[in-house]
MIVOBA-174985 format. One record per residue: residue in three letters; x, y, z of N, C-alpha, C in turn. Coordinates in steps of 0.1 Angstrom, whole numbers, plus 5000, padded with zeros to 4 digits. Each point is the difference from the previous one (the first is absolute). Layout:
// residues N
ALAXYZXYZXYZ ...
This chain:
// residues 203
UNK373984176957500149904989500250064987 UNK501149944994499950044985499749934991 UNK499050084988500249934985500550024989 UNK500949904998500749994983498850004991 UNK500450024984499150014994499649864994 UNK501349935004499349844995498949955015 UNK500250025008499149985013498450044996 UNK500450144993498450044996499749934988 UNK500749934989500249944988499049865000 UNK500849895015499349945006499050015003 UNK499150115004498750005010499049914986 UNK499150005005498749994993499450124993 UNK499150044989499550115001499350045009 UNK499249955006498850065009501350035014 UNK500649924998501050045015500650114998 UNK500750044991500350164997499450135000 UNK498449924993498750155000500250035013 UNK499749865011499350065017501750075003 UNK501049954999501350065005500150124993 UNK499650094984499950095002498550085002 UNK499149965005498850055002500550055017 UNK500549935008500450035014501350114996 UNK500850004993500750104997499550185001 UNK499049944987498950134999499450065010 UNK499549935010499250005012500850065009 UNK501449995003501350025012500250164988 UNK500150004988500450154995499050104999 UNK499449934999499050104988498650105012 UNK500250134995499950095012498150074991 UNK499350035002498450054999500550155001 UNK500650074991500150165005498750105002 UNK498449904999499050075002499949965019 UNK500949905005499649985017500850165004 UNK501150064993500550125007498550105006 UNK500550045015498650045003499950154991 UNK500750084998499950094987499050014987 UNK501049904993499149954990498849995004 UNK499649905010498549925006499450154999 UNK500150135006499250085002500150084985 UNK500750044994499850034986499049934990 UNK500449865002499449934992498050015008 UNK499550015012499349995005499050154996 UNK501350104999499750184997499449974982 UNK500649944996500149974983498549954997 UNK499449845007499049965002499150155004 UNK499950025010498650105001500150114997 UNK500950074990499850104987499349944991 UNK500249865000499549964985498549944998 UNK500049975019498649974997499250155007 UNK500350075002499650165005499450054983 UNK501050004991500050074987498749884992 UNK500049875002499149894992498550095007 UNK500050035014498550005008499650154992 UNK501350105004499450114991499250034982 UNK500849924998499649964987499150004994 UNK499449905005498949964999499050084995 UNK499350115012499150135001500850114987 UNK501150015001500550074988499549994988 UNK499949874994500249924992498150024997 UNK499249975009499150015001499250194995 UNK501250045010499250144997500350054986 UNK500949954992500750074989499249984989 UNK499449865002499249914991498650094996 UNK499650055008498750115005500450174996 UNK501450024998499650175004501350014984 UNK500849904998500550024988499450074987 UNK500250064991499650064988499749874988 UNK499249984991500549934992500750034988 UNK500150125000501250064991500650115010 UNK501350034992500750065007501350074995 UNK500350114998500750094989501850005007 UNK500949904997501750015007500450094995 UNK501250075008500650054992501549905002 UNK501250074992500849884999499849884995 UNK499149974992499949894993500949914993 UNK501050094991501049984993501249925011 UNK500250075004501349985012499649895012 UNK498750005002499749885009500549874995 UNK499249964989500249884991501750004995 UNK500650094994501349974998500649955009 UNK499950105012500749955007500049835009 UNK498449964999499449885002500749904993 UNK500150044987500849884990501850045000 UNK500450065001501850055003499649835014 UNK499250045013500349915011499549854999 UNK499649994989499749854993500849944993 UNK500950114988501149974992501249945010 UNK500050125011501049955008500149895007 UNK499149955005499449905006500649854995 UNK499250054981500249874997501649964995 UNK500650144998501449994998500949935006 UNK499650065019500649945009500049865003 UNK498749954999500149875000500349944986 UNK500750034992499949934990501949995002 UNK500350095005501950035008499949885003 UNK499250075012500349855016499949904997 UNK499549954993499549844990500949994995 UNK501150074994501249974989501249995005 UNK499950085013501049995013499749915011 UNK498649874997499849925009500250085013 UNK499450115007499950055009498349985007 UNK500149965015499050025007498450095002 UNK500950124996499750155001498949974986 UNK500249894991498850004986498850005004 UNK499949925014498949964997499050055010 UNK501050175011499150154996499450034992 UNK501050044989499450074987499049944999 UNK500049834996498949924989498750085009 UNK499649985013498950035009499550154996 UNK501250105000499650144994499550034988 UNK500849904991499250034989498749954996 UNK499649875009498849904998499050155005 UNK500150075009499650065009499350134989 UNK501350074999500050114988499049934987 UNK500149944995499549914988498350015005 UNK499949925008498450015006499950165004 UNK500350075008499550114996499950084987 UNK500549994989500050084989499049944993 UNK499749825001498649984993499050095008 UNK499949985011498850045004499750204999 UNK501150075002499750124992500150034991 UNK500549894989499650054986498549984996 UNK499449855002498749985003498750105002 UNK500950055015498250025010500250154991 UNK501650095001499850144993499150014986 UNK500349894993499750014984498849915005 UNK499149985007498549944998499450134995 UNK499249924989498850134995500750094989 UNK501250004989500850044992500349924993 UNK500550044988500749934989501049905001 UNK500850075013501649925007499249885007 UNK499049995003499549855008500449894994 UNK499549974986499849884993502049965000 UNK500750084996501549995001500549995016 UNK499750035010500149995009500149865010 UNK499349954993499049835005501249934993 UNK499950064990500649874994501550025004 UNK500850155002501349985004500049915014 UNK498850045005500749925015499549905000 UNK499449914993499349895000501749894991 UNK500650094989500749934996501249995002 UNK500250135006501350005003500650085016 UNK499550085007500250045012499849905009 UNK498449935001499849955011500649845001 UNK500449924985500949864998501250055001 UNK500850125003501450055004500450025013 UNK498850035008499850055011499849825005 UNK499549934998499649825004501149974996 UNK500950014994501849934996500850065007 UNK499750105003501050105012499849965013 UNK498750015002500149895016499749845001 UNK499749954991500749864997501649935003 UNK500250074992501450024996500950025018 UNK499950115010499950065009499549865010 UNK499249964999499349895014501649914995 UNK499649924988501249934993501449985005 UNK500550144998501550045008499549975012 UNK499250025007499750015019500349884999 UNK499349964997499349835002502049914995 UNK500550034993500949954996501350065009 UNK499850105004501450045013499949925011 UNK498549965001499749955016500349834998 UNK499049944987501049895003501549954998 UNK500850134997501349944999500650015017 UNK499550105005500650035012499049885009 UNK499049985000499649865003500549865002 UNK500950034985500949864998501449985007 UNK500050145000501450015004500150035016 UNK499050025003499949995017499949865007 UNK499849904991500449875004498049985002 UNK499150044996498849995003499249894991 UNK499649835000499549984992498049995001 UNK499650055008498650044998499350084987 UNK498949925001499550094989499950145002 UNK500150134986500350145008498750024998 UNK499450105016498650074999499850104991 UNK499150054996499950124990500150125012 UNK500950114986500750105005498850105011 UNK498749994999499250065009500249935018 UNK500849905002500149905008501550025008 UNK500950064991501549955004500050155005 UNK500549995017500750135007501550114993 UNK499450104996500850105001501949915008 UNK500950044987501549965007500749915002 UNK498849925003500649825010499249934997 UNK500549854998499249914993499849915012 UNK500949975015499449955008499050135008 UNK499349925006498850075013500650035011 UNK500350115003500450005014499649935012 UNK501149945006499449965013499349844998 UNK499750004985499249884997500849884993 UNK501050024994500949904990499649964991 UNK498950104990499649894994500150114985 UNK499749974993500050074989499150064992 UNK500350154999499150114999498449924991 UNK499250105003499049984993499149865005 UNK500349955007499149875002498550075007 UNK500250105009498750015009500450214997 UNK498450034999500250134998500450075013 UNK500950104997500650105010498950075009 UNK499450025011499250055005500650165010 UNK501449975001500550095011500050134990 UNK499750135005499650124994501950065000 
Protein backbone atom coordinates (compact mmCIF):
# COMPACT_ATOMS: atom_id res chain seq x y z
CA UNK A 1 0.00 0.00 0.00
CA UNK A 2 0.98 3.43 -0.79
CA UNK A 3 0.84 6.94 0.80
CA UNK A 4 0.53 10.31 -0.94
CA UNK A 5 1.20 13.00 1.17
CA UNK A 6 -2.27 14.33 0.92
CA UNK A 7 -3.47 10.65 2.24
CA UNK A 8 -1.22 11.48 5.29
CA UNK A 9 -2.65 15.25 5.10
CA UNK A 10 -6.00 13.59 5.56
CA UNK A 11 -5.29 11.38 8.56
CA UNK A 12 -6.23 12.65 11.90
CA UNK A 13 -3.36 13.64 14.19
CA UNK A 14 -3.40 10.87 16.62
CA UNK A 15 -3.68 8.61 13.39
CA UNK A 16 -0.35 9.74 12.04
CA UNK A 17 1.57 9.66 15.68
CA UNK A 18 0.36 5.63 15.93
CA UNK A 19 1.28 5.34 11.92
CA UNK A 20 4.52 6.86 12.70
CA UNK A 21 5.12 5.36 16.14
CA UNK A 22 4.64 1.68 14.28
CA UNK A 23 7.06 3.06 11.75
CA UNK A 24 9.61 3.68 14.58
CA UNK A 25 8.98 0.28 16.07
CA UNK A 26 9.50 -1.73 12.31
CA UNK A 27 13.01 0.74 12.11
CA UNK A 28 14.38 1.62 14.83
CA UNK A 29 17.15 -0.98 16.02
CA UNK A 30 18.55 -0.86 20.29
CA UNK A 31 22.39 -1.02 19.28
CA UNK A 32 22.85 -1.92 23.18
CA UNK A 33 20.69 -5.64 22.16
CA UNK A 34 24.10 -6.24 19.87
CA UNK A 35 25.43 -9.24 21.99
CA UNK A 36 28.94 -7.32 21.89
CA UNK A 37 28.00 -4.21 23.11
CA UNK A 38 25.65 -6.27 25.92
CA UNK A 39 29.03 -7.72 27.19
CA UNK A 40 31.05 -4.46 27.06
CA UNK A 41 28.43 -2.57 28.40
CA UNK A 42 28.02 -5.46 31.30
CA UNK A 43 32.41 -5.28 31.48
CA UNK A 44 31.77 -1.30 31.85
CA UNK A 45 29.10 -1.91 34.73
CA UNK A 46 31.42 -4.08 37.02
CA UNK A 47 34.54 -1.80 36.73
CA UNK A 48 32.48 0.77 37.88
CA UNK A 49 31.01 -0.77 40.60
CA UNK A 50 34.50 -2.88 41.44
CA UNK A 51 36.28 0.87 41.51
CA UNK A 52 32.75 2.48 43.75
CA UNK A 53 33.44 -0.89 46.46
CA UNK A 54 37.12 -0.19 46.41
CA UNK A 55 36.79 3.19 47.20
CA UNK A 56 35.25 3.31 49.79
CA UNK A 57 38.12 1.64 52.31
CA UNK A 58 40.56 3.98 50.33
CA UNK A 59 38.72 6.89 50.96
CA UNK A 60 38.44 5.77 54.51
CA UNK A 61 42.01 4.93 54.99
CA UNK A 62 43.33 8.31 53.53
CA UNK A 63 40.98 10.12 55.85
CA UNK A 64 43.20 8.49 58.89
CA UNK A 65 46.79 8.37 57.70
CA UNK A 66 46.76 11.66 55.47
CA UNK A 67 49.12 14.64 56.70
CA UNK A 68 47.29 17.75 57.66
CA UNK A 69 49.80 19.66 56.02
CA UNK A 70 51.81 18.86 53.37
CA UNK A 71 54.84 20.46 51.44
CA UNK A 72 53.95 20.02 46.86
CA UNK A 73 56.27 20.48 44.84
CA UNK A 74 55.03 21.83 41.39
CA UNK A 75 52.70 24.04 42.80
CA UNK A 76 53.01 26.73 40.20
CA UNK A 77 52.46 24.40 37.14
CA UNK A 78 49.74 22.28 38.75
CA UNK A 79 47.26 25.13 39.09
CA UNK A 80 48.26 26.81 35.72
CA UNK A 81 47.84 24.16 34.15
CA UNK A 82 44.34 23.48 36.09
CA UNK A 83 43.11 26.88 34.87
CA UNK A 84 44.78 26.71 30.91
CA UNK A 85 41.93 23.29 31.18
CA UNK A 86 39.14 25.46 32.55
CA UNK A 87 39.88 28.39 30.08
CA UNK A 88 39.64 25.83 27.57
CA UNK A 89 36.70 24.34 28.60
CA UNK A 90 34.83 27.34 28.88
CA UNK A 91 36.05 28.48 25.44
CA UNK A 92 34.97 25.40 23.90
CA UNK A 93 31.64 25.57 25.02
CA UNK A 94 31.18 28.92 24.43
CA UNK A 95 32.33 27.82 20.30
CA UNK A 96 29.84 24.98 20.33
CA UNK A 97 26.98 27.30 21.58
CA UNK A 98 27.77 29.84 18.79
CA UNK A 99 28.08 26.93 16.33
CA UNK A 100 24.77 25.46 17.82
CA UNK A 101 26.59 22.19 18.04
CA UNK A 102 25.67 19.14 20.22
CA UNK A 103 29.15 18.55 21.33
CA UNK A 104 28.21 22.15 23.85
CA UNK A 105 26.74 20.55 26.04
CA UNK A 106 30.06 18.25 26.87
CA UNK A 107 31.87 21.08 27.47
CA UNK A 108 29.03 22.92 29.70
CA UNK A 109 29.28 19.41 32.08
CA UNK A 110 33.26 19.74 32.04
CA UNK A 111 33.33 22.95 32.95
CA UNK A 112 30.36 22.70 35.71
CA UNK A 113 32.69 19.90 36.70
CA UNK A 114 36.20 21.79 36.53
CA UNK A 115 34.43 24.90 38.25
CA UNK A 116 33.29 22.71 41.36
CA UNK A 117 36.57 21.41 41.69
CA UNK A 118 38.63 24.64 41.77
CA UNK A 119 36.12 26.00 44.50
CA UNK A 120 36.72 23.31 46.55
CA UNK A 121 40.65 23.41 46.23
CA UNK A 122 40.95 26.82 46.48
CA UNK A 123 38.84 26.57 49.83
CA UNK A 124 40.00 23.37 51.71
CA UNK A 125 44.07 24.49 50.42
CA UNK A 126 43.68 28.17 51.79
CA UNK A 127 41.67 27.03 55.12
CA UNK A 128 43.60 28.41 58.00
CA UNK A 129 45.48 31.50 55.84
CA UNK A 130 44.91 34.82 54.72
CA UNK A 131 43.72 33.38 51.01
CA UNK A 132 40.54 31.70 52.96
CA UNK A 133 38.37 34.74 53.47
CA UNK A 134 38.90 35.56 49.37
CA UNK A 135 38.50 32.05 48.67
CA UNK A 136 34.77 31.64 50.04
CA UNK A 137 33.78 34.32 48.53
CA UNK A 138 35.31 33.61 44.97
CA UNK A 139 33.55 30.41 44.94
CA UNK A 140 30.55 31.35 46.76
CA UNK A 141 30.19 34.22 44.09
CA UNK A 142 31.36 33.22 41.26
CA UNK A 143 32.78 29.54 40.60
CA UNK A 144 30.23 27.61 42.18
CA UNK A 145 26.80 29.99 40.41
CA UNK A 146 29.05 29.26 36.97
CA UNK A 147 29.48 25.86 37.57
CA UNK A 148 25.14 25.74 38.47
CA UNK A 149 24.64 27.65 34.90
CA UNK A 150 26.94 25.27 33.13
CA UNK A 151 25.02 22.34 34.09
CA UNK A 152 21.72 23.98 34.02
CA UNK A 153 22.24 25.20 30.96
CA UNK A 154 23.57 21.38 29.85
CA UNK A 155 20.24 19.31 31.50
CA UNK A 156 18.38 22.31 29.34
CA UNK A 157 19.94 21.46 25.91
CA UNK A 158 19.34 17.51 26.95
CA UNK A 159 16.05 18.02 27.99
CA UNK A 160 15.31 20.21 24.75
CA UNK A 161 17.08 17.66 22.04
CA UNK A 162 14.85 14.94 23.49
CA UNK A 163 11.67 16.73 23.27
CA UNK A 164 12.19 17.70 19.72
CA UNK A 165 13.06 14.29 18.64
CA UNK A 166 10.02 13.16 20.85
CA UNK A 167 7.88 15.35 18.66
CA UNK A 168 9.12 14.44 15.81
CA UNK A 169 8.92 10.67 16.28
CA UNK A 170 5.28 11.12 16.08
CA UNK A 171 5.20 10.47 20.13
CA UNK A 172 2.32 12.38 21.93
CA UNK A 173 2.86 11.16 25.62
CA UNK A 174 3.93 12.96 28.23
CA UNK A 175 8.07 12.70 28.10
CA UNK A 176 9.58 10.76 31.24
CA UNK A 177 12.58 12.49 32.83
CA UNK A 178 15.89 11.79 31.25
CA UNK A 179 16.82 9.31 34.29
CA UNK A 180 13.85 7.15 32.74
CA UNK A 181 14.26 7.30 28.92
CA UNK A 182 16.58 4.22 27.43
CA UNK A 183 19.85 4.88 25.97
CA UNK A 184 19.20 5.36 21.65
CA UNK A 185 15.52 4.42 21.19
CA UNK A 186 12.57 5.93 22.35
CA UNK A 187 10.34 2.79 21.72
CA UNK A 188 11.02 -0.36 24.34
CA UNK A 189 12.04 -3.16 22.70
CA UNK A 190 9.91 -5.92 22.15
CA UNK A 191 7.33 -3.74 24.11
CA UNK A 192 5.86 -0.89 21.66
CA UNK A 193 5.63 1.38 23.85
CA UNK A 194 7.64 4.42 24.54
CA UNK A 195 10.82 4.65 26.29
CA UNK A 196 10.83 5.52 29.82
CA UNK A 197 7.39 4.52 31.00
CA UNK A 198 8.70 1.43 33.31
CA UNK A 199 12.41 1.34 34.51
CA UNK A 200 14.88 -0.77 32.45
CA UNK A 201 15.69 -3.80 34.61
CA UNK A 202 17.72 -5.97 31.98
CA UNK A 203 21.52 -5.53 32.90
Amino acid sequence: MEWSTEDLRLMEPHERAALMRELIELAEEDPLADPGRRKRRRLFIALTVGSCVWLVPWIVYLAFTLPGHYTAGQWSATWTGFDIALLAALAGSALAILGRRQVAIVGMLITSTLLVCDAWFDVMLSWGSDEFPLSVVTALGCELPLAALCFHAARRLIRLTMHAVWVRSGLTEAEPSLIRIRLFTLIEPRLGRPSGRNADREP
